[in-house]
Backbone as CSV, one residue per row, in Angstrom:
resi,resn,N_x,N_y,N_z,CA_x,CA_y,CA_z,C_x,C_y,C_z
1,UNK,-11.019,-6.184,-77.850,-12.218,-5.472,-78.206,-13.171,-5.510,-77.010
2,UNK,-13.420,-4.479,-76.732,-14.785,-4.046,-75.773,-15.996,-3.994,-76.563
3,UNK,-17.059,-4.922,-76.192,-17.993,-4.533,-76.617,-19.300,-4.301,-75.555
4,UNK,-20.463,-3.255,-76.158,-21.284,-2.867,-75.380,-22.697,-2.379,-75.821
5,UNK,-24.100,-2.921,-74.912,-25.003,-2.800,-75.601,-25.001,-1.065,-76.171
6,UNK,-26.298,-0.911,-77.109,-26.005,0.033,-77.802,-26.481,1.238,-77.263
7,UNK,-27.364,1.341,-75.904,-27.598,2.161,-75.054,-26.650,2.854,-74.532
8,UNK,-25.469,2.292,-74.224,-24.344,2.960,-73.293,-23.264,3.609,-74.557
9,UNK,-23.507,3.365,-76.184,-22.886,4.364,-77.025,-22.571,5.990,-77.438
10,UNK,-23.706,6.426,-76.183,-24.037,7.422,-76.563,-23.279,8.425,-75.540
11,UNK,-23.548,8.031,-74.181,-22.534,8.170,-72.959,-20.964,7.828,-73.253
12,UNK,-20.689,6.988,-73.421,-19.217,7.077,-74.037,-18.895,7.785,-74.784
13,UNK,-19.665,8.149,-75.683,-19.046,9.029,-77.203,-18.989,10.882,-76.269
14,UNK,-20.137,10.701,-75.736,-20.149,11.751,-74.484,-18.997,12.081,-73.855
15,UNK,-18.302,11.182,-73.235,-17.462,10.959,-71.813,-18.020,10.820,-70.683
16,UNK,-19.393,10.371,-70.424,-19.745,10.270,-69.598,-19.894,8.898,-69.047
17,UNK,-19.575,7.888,-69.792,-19.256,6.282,-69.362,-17.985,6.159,-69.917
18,UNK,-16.943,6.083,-68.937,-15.703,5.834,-68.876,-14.995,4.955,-68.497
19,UNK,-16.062,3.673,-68.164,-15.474,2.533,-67.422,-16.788,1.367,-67.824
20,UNK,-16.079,0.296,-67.276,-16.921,-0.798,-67.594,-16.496,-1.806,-66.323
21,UNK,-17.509,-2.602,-65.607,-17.215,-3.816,-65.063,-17.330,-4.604,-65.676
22,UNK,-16.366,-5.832,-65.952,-15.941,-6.795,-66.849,-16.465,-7.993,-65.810
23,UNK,-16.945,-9.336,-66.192,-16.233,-10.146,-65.125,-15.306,-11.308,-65.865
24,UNK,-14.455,-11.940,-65.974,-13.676,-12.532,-66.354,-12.728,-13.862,-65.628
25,UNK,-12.569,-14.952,-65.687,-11.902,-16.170,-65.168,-10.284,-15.164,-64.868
26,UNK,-9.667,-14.350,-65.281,-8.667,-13.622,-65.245,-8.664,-12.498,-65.796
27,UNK,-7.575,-11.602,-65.890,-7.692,-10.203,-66.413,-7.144,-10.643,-68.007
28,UNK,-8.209,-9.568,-68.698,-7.668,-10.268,-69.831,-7.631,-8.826,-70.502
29,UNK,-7.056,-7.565,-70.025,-6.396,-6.122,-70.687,-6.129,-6.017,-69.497
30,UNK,-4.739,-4.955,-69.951,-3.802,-4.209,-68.920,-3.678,-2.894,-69.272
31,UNK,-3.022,-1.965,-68.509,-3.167,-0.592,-68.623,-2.306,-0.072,-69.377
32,UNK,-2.520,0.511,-70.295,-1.394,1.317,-71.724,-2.013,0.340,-72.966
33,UNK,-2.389,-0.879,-72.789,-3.557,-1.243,-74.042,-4.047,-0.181,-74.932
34,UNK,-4.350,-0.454,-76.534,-5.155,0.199,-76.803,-6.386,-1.022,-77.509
35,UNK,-7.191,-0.831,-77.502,-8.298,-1.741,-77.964,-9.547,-0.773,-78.791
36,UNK,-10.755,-1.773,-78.609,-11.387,-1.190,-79.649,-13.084,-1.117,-79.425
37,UNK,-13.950,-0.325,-79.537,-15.353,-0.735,-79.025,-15.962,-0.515,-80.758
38,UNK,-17.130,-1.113,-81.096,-17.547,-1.113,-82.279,-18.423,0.253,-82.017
39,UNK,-18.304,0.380,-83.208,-19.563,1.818,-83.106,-18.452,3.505,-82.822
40,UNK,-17.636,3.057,-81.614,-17.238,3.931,-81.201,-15.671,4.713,-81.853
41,UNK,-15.084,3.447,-81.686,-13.594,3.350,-82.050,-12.369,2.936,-81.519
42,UNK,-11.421,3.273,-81.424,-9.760,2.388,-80.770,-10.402,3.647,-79.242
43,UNK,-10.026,2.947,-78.358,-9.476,3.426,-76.482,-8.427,3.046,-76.430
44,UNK,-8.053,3.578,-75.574,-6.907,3.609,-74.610,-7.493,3.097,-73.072
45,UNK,-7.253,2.294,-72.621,-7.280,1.424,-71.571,-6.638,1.924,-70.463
46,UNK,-6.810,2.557,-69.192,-5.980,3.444,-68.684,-5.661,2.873,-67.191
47,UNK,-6.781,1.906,-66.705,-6.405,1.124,-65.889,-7.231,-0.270,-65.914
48,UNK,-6.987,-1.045,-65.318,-7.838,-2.814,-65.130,-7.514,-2.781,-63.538
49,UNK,-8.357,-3.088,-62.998,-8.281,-3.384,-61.462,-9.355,-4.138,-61.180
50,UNK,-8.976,-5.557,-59.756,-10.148,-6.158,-59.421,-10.845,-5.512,-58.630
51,UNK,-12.209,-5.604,-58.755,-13.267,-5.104,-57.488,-14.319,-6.415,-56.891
52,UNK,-14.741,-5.765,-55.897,-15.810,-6.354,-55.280,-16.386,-5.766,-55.454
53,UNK,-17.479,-6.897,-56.327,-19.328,-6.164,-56.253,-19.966,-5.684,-55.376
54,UNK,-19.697,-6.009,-53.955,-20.909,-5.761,-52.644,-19.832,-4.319,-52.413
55,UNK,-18.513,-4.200,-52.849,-17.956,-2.817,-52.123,-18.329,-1.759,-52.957
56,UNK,-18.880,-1.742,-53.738,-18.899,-0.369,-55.000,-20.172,0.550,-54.296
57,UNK,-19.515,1.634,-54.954,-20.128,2.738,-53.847,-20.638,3.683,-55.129
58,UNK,-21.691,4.337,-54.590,-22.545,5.430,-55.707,-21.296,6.111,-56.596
59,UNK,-20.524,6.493,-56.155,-19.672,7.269,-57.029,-18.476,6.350,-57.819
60,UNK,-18.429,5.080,-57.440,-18.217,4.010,-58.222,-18.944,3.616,-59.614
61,UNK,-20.079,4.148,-59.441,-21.239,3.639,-60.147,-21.110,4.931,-61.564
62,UNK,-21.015,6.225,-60.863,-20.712,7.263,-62.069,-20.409,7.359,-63.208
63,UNK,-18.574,7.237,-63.077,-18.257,6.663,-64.438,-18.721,5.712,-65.120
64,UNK,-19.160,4.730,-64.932,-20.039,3.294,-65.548,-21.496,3.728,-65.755
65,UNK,-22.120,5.111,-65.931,-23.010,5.500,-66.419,-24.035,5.219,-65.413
66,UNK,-24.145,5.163,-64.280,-25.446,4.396,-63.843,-25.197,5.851,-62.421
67,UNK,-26.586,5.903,-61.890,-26.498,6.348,-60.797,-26.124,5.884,-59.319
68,UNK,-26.751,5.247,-59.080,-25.860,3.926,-58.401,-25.736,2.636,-58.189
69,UNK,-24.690,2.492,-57.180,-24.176,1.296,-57.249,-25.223,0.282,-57.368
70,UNK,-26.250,0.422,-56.987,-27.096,-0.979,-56.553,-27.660,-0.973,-58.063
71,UNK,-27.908,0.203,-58.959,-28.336,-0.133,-60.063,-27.310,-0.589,-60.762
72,UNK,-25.851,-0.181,-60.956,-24.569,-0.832,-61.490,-25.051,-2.041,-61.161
73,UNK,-25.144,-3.017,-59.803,-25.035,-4.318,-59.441,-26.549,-5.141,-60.038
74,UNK,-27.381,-4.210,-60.901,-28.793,-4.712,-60.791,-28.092,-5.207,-62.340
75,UNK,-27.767,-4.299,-62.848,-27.454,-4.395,-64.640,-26.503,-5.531,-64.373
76,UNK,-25.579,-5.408,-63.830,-24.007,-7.214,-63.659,-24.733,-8.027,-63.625
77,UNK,-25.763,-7.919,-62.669,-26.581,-9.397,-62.672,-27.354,-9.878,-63.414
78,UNK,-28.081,-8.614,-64.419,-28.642,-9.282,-65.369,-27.842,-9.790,-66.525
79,UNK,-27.176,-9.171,-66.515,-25.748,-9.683,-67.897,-25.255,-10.722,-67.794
80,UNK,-24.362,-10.398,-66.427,-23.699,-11.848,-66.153,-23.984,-12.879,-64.712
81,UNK,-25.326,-13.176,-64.673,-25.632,-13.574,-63.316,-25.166,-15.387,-63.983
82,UNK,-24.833,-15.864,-65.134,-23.941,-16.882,-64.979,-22.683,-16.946,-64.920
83,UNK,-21.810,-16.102,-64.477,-20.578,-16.193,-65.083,-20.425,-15.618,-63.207
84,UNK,-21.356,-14.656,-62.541,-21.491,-14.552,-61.254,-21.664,-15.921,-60.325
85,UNK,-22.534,-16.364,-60.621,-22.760,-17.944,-60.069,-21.438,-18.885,-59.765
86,UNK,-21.020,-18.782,-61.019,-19.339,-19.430,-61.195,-18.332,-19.051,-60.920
87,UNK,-18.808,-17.966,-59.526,-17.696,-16.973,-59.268,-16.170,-16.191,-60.013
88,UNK,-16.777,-15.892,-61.140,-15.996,-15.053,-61.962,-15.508,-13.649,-61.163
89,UNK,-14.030,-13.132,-61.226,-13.634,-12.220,-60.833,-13.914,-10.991,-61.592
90,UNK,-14.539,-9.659,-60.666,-15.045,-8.490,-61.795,-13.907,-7.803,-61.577
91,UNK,-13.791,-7.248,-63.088,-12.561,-6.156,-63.040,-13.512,-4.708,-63.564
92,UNK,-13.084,-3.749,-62.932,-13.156,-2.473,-63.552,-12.000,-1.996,-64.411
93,UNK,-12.615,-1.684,-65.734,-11.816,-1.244,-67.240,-11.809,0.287,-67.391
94,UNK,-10.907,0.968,-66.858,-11.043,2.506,-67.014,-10.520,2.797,-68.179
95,UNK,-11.678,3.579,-69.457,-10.816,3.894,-70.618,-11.374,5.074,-71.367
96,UNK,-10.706,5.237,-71.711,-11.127,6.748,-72.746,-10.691,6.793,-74.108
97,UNK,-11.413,7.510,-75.308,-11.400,7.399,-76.402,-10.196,7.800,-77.157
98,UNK,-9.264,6.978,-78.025,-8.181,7.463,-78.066,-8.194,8.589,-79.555
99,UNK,-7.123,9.844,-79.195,-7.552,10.597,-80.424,-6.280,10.566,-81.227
100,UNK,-6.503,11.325,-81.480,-5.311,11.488,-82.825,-4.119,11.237,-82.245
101,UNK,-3.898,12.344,-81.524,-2.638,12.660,-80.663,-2.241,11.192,-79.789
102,UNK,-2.866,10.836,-79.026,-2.517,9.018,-78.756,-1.903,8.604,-79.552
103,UNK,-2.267,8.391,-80.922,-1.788,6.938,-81.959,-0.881,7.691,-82.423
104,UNK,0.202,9.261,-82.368,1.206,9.170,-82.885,2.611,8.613,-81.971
């Protein structure tokens, strides 16, 4: 399960937030997953990859709803500036809403 404040529900249901930076001790979804966000419904998980925070670039920042990167990196830090401290690895979660046609 993905979960996410309730600001960024509206952009997803959109397609316009299609990704999420995670940070995590390890990867904990892989790609062909299907999972689940509340509010929204089951995704499809389409890729997990590690990134570096200092490399993300404005159009990095897009899909993850934000204009840019430095505001992407302003929001990580307020979320997870403990789990940053403790050098947690960030993954980017590329996913999209799964429809009908998926789950047969």
């Amino acid at each position: 399960m993905l979960l996410f404040k309730k600001k960024f529900l509206l952009a997803i249901r959109r397609g316009d937030k299609t990704q999420t930076i995670r940070l995590w001790r390890w990867r904990r979804m892989r790609a062909g997953q299907r999972s689940y966000i509340p509010g929204i419904g089951a995704i499809h998980i389409d890729r997990v990859e590690p990134v570096c925070l200092e490399d993300l670039t404005d159009a990095d920042a897009l899909p993850d709803g934000f204009e840019t990167a430095d505001a992407l990196r302003e929001e990580l830090t307020s979320i997870y500036a403990e789990k940053l401290a403790e050098g947690y690895q960030a993954f980017r979660v590329v996913f999209r809403i799964q429809s009908e046609s998926d789950s047969e």
